[in-house]
N, C-alpha and C positions, 0 to 999 in steps of 0.2 A: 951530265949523262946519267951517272947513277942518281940523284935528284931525280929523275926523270921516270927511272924504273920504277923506283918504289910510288911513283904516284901512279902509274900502271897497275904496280899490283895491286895495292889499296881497288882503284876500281876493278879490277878484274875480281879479284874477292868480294866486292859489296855486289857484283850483278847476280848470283844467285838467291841472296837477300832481297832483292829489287826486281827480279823474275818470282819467285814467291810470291811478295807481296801482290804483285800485278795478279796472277792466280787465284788468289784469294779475293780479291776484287773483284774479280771475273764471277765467283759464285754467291756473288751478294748480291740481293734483290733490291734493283734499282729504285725502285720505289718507296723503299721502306725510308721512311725519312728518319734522322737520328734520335728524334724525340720517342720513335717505338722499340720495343723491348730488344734484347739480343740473347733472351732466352732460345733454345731450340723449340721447331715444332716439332709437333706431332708427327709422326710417319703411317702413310697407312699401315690399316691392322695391328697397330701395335697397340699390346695391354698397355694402358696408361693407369690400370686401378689395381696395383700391386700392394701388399702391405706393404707399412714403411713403418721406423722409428722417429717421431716427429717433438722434437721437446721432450723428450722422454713418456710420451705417448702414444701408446701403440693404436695405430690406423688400420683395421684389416682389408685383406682384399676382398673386392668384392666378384660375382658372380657374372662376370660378363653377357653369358646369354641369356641375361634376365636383364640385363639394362637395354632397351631400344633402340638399334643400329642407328635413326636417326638423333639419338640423344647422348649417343657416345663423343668423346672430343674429339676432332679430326676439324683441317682444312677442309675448307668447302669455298667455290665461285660462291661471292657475294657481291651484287651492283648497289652500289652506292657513292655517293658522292659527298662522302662522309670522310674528314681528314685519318690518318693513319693513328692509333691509341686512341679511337672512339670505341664505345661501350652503346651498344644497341643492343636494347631488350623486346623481342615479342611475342607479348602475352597470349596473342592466338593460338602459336604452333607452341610453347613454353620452349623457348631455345634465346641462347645468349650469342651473339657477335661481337669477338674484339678484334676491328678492324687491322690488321699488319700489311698491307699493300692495297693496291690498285684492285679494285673487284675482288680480294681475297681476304677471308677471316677463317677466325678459328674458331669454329661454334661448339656450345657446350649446350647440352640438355639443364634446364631448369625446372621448378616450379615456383606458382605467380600465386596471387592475392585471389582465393575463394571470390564468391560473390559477394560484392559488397565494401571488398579490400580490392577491387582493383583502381590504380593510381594512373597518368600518364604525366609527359612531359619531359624536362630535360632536367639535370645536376651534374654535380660538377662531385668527383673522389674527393674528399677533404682528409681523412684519415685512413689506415688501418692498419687492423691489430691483428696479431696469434692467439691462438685461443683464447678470445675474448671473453669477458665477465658478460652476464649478461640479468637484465632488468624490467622484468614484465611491465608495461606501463598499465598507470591505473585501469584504461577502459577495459584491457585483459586480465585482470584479477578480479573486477568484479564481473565478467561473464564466468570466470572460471576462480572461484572463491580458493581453492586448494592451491591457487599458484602463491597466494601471499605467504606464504612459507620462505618466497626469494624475494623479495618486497626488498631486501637489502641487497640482490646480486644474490645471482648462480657464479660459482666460480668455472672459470676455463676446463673442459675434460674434456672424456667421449661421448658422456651424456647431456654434455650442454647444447639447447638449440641452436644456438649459433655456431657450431660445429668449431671447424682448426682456423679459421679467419674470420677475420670481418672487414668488409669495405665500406666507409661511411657515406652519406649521400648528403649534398646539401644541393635546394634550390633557391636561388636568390638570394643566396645566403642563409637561407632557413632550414633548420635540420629538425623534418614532419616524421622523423624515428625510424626513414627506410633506409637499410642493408641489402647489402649483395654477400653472402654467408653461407657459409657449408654446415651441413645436416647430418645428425644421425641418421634421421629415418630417410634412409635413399630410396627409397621405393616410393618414395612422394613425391620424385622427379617428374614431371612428365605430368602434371595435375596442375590443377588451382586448387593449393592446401595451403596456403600460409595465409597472414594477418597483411598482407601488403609486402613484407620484406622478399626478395630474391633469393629464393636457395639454390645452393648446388651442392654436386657430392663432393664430398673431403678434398680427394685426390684434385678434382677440376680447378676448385676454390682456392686451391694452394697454387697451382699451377698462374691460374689467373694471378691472383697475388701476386708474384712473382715478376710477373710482366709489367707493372703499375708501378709509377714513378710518383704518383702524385698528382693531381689538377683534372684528370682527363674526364673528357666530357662522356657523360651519358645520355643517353636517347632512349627513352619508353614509349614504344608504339602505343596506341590507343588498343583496347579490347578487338577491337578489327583488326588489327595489323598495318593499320594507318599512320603516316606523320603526326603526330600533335600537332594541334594547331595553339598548342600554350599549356599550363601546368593546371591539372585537374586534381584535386585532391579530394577524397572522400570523405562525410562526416563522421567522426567516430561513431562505431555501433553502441549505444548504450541499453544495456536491457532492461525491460521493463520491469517495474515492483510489481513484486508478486503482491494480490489484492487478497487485506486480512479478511478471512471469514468469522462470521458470526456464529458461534453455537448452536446448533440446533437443542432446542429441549425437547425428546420426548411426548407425544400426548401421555397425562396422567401421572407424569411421574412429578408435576408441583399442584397439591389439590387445589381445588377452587376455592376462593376467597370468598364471606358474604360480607355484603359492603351496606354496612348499615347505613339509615339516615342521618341527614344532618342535626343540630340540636336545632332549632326554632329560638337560637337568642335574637338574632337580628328582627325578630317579629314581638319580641318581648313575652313570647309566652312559652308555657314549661312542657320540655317534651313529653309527645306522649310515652305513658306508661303502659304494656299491654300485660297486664296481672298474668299468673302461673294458673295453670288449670288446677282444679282441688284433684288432690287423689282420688281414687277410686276406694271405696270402702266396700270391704268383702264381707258377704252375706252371713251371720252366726250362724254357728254349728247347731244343730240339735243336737243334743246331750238327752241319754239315756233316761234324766231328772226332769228336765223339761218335754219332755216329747207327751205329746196327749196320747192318753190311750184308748183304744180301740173296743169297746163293747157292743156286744151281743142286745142287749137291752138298756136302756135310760141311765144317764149315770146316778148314783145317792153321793152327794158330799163328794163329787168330784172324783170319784172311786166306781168302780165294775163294780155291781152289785155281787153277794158270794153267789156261786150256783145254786141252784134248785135240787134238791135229790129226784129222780126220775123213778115210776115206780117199774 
């Protein structure tokens, strides 16, 4: 009989234990299958861009009515028939999708690949890191010669491009250098400003991070906002050499050359010679000694005769 109580009580004490738990089951989304996050979401209108201390990092807040209501993070209806911890990116509206239920994601404002950087196709998360190092590859050092200064790594800050994360991308097992990464410059959300890689602001990229276990498939719309129909990658941009120019000379400022004849050996005979002109010889002075004189009558002996007396 006493045997009998105490196993009474035992379950009489485990059923509010057992009523709990049932409750809390009750407010879990069916859907969400166990491979996706159990991070919290978002609530509406809640600041999600607070400062924060991050690795001994200071993150500032940012400016909310200057980020773009559609570019803030919030739950949003999304149709898709995409499994639960997929990653869909589309580069038309610049907004990120990571699938957590049935028609439902959590979208993030991004920005995509300028003209010329943009990529489509599917990859798969392979790594990521916290304030990541980061490594301009060659085709970006030589459009932009001043970045070789990190030719060996930026390290991890506030001011590294790759902001407080990095999510690595491989397709087919091939890693063509694209990131999903947080940005200093947040005002480049909402554009096509990057080299191909995916940015987001600090605060979102963390948040995503956080939700990632590893493996999960991504999906990059086409430039339309279309399914890929397979992985498109672009040719790197290489710039062109600049074409050396020739010096200009001046008219006048190298005189002219006179180009003499050739000798006449081949004909066996001797070049001509064109002699020097003779001087000019200047006409003798008359001299007071020499000069003839001037008379009135006949000369005698080369001499003016004396004058006459006149009467």
């Amino acid at each position: 009989m006493r045997q009998t109580q105490i196993s009474l009580g035992r379950r009489l004490a485990a059923l509010p234990a057992a009523l709990a738990l049932f409750a809390l089951a009750a407010c879990v989304d069916p859907t969400v299958s166990p491979s996706a996050s159990n991070q919290p979401l978002p609530k509406p209108d809640e600041n999600v861009y607070l400062a924060s201390m991050d690795a001994g990092i200071q993150i500032p807040a940012l400016p909310v009515e200057q980020i773009p209501e559609t570019h803030r993070r919030q739950v949003v209806a999304y149709e898709t028939d995409q499994p639960v911890g997929t990653i869909i990116i589309n580069p038309k509206t610049r907004l990120l999708y990571y699938v957590v239920g049935k028609n439902k994601a959590i979208r993030y404002g991004i920005s995509v690949g300028r003209a010329g950087f943009e990529w489509s196709g599917e990859a798969d998360v392979v790594e990521k890191k916290q304030w990541p190092t980061w490594t301009p590859p060659r085709e970006m050092i030589e459009r932009d010669p001043k970045l070789a200064r990190w030719e060996k790594g930026q390290p991890g800050g506030p001011t590294n491009p790759l902001g407080a994360r990095a999510i690595y991308l491989k397709s087919n097992g091939i890693d063509y250098g694209y990131r999903i990464h947080g940005t200093p410059e947040w005002k480049s959300i909402g554009r096509n400003a990057s080299s191909g890689c995916i940015r987001m602001i600090n605060q979102d990229v963390i948040d995503l991070y956080n939700r990632l276990q590893g493996g999960e498939k991504v999906v990059v719309l086409t430039a339309a906002g279309e399914m890929p129909k397979g992985l498109y990658i672009p040719k790197p941009i290489v710039p062109a050499k600049k074409k050396v120019e020739e010096p200009v000379i001046p008219a006048g400022a190298v005189p002219a050359l006179n180009v003499l004849p050739p000798p006449s050996i081949a004909l066996g005979t001797a070049p001509v010679v064109v002699p020097a002109a003779a001087p000019a010889v200047a006409a003798p002075e008359t001299t007071e000694a020499t000069a003839t004189p001037v008379c009135a009558t006949a000369l005698v002996d080369g001499a003016c005769p004396p004058p006459t007396a006149v009467d």
